[in-house]
VOLO-777939 format. One record per residue (C-alpha): x, y, z; residue number from 0. Coordinates in steps of 0.001 Angstrom, whole numbers, plus 500000, padded with zeros to 6 digits. Each point is the difference from the previous one (the first is absolute). Layout:
BEGIN
       px       py       pz    nr
        X        Y        Z   NUM
...
//
This chain:
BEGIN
       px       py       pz    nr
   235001   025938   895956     0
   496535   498869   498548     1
   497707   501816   497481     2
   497612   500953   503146     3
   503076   501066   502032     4
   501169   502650   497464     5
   496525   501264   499014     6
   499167   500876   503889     7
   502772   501777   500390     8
   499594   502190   496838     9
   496629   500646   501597    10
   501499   501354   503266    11
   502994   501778   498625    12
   496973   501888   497685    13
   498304   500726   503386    14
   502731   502082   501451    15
   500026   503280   500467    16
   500937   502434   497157    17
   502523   501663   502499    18
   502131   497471   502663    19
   500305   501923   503250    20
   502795   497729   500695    21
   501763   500846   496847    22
   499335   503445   499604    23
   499436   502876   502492    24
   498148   503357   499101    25
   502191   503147   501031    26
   497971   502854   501264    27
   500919   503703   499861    28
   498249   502507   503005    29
   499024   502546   497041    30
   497267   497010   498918    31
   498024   502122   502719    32
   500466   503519   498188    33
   499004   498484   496581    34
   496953   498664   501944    35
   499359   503354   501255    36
   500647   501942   496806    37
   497146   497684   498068    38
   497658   499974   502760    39
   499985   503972   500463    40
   499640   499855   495400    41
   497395   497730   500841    42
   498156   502276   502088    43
   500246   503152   497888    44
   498785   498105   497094    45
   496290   498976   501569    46
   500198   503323   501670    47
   500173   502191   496642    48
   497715   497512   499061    49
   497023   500638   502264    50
   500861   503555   501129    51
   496543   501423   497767    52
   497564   497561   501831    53
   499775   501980   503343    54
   500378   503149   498487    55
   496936   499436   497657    56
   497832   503313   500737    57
   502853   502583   500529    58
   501455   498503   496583    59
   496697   500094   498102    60
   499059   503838   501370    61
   503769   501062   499317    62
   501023   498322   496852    63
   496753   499446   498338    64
   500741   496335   500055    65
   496833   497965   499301    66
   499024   496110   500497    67
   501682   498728   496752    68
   503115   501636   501566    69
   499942   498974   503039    70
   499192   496336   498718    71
   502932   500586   497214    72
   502737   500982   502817    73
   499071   496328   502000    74
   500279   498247   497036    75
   503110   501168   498445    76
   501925   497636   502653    77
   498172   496773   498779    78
   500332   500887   496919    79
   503750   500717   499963    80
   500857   497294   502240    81
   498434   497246   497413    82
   501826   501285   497089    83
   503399   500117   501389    84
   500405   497464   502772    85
   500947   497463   497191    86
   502367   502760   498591    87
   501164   500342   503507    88
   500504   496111   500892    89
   502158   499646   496830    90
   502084   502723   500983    91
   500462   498385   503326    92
   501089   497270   498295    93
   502414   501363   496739    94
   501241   503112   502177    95
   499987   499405   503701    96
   498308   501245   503212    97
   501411   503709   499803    98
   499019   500774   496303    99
   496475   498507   500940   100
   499197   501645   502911   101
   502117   503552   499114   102
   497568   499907   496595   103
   496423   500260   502281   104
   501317   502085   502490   105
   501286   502463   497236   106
   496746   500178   498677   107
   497780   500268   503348   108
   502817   502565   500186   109
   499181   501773   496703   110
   496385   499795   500663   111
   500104   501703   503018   112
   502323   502777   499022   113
   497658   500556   496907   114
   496881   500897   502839   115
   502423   502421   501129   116
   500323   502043   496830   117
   498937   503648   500496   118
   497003   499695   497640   119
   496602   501752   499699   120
   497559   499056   501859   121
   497734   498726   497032   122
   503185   498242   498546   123
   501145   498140   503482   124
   497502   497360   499057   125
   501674   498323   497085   126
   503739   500365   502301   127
   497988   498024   502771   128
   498613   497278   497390   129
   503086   499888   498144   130
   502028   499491   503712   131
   497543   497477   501020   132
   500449   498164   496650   133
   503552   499882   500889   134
   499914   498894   503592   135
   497875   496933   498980   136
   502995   499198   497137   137
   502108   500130   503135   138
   497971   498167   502459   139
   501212   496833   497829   140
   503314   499095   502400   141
   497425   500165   503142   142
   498148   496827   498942   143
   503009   498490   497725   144
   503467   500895   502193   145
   499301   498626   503703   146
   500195   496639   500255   147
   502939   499884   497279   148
   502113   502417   502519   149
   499121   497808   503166   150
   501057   497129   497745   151
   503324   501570   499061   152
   500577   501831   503246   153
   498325   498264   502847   154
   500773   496426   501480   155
   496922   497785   500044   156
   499647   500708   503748   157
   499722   504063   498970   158
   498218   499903   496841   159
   495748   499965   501017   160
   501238   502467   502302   161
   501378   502163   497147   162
   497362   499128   497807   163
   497382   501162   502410   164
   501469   502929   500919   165
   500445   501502   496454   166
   496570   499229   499296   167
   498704   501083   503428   168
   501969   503353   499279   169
   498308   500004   496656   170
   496266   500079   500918   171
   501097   501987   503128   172
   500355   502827   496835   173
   496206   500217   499297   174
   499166   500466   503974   175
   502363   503070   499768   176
   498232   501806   497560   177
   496532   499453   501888   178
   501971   501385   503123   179
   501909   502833   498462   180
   497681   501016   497157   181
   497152   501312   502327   182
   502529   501527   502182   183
   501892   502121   497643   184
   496753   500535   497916   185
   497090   502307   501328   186
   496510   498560   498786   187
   497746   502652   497982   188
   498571   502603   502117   189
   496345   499950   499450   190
   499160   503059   501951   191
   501593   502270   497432   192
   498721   497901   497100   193
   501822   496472   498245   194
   502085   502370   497391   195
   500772   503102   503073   196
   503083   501520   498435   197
   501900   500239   502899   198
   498961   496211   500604   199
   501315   499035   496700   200
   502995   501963   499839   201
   501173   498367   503855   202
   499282   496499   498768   203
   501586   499992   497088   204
   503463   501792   501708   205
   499070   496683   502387   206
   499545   497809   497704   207
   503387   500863   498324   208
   501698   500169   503264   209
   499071   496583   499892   210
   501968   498919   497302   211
   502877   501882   500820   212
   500276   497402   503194   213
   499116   497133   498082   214
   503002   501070   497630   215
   502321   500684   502369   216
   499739   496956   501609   217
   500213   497833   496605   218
   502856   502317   499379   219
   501999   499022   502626   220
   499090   496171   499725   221
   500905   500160   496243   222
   503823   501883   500621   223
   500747   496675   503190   224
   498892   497714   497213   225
   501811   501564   497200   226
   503678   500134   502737   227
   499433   497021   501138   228
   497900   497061   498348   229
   501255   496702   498695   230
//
């Protein structure tokens, strides 16, 4: 074999895929699906905490003396947290694994949100909701970091921009629920008895907390599937 001979086939064997499909065949397992699920419905209740204050601006502001630096604070604590700790979040993805990734942000969207929940004053509710939003943005980290390493690792190549797209779909489907729930569950400030009515106040902030309770429960029970069951 001459010089030419050996250096074109180096070429092509450096061409071939990483994985041989003849060689090696991927095994799937049905509960792919469920972990699918499971991070999809994390997604969602991630950019849902996120953006649940944005449609509720005037009930908010009349019922928990919020003002415009809050309200500006509470959308920017999920930028903010998701730029520090998405790096922290893709090493851990790669020292630790999927689960110890994924399980850390979902813990802490599921701190965050139980912290909301605390029985506080209403004049000391504030800092829980800035500290829990401060906490869902840590978590928001997997969202953006985790989805196309777990269609990667769980997905065959004809599954995975299916995956893919439906985690993230799921994920910005989160923000649409709190512009369809928030105004629902919410009254807006009755200006016939005045913007601070007592009896105004008092039924949006029961509302308003009535509103976390669902957003917890549902992170709850999102956060106890993960913890039984996530690789």
């Amino acid at each position: 074999m001459d010089k030419n001979q050996q250096e074109r086939n180096e070429i092509n064997s450096d061409l071939e895929p990483l994985i041989n499909k003849k060689s090696q065949e991927l095994k799937l397992y049905w509960y792919r699906w469920y972990i699918l699920l499971q991070f999809a419905l994390f997604s969602l209740l991630q950019t849902w905490a996120s953006s649940m204050w944005s449609p509720i601006v005037k009930s908010v502001e009349a019922s928990l003396n919020f003002t415009q630096h809050d309200f500006d604070l509470l959308a920017d604590w999920g930028v903010i947290g998701v730029m520090c700790f998405i790096p922290v979040n893709m090493w851990m993805l790669v020292k630790y694994g999927m689960r110890v990734a994924v399980l850390s942000g979902m813990f802490c969207v599921f701190l965050g949100c139980g912290i909301k929940c605390l029985p506080l004053p209403t004049d000391q509710l504030k800092y829980a909701i800035h500290a829990g939003q401060i906490l869902n943005g840590i978590g928001g980290s997997p969202v953006l970091s985790a989805p196309t390493y777990i269609s990667n690792t769980w997905f065959p190549a004809s599954e995975r921009v299916f995956a893919t797209g439906a985690m993230m779909m799921l994920g910005n489907l989160g923000g649409t629920t709190g512009y369809m729930l928030g105004p629902y569950l919410v009254e807006q400030p009755n200006n016939s008895s005045g913007l601070n009515g007592t009896s105004n106040v008092e039924a949006m902030v029961k509302e308003i907390k009535t509103y976390l309770y669902i957003n917890f429960g549902f992170v709850f029970v999102v956060f106890f599937m993960m913890l039984t069951f996530f690789p």
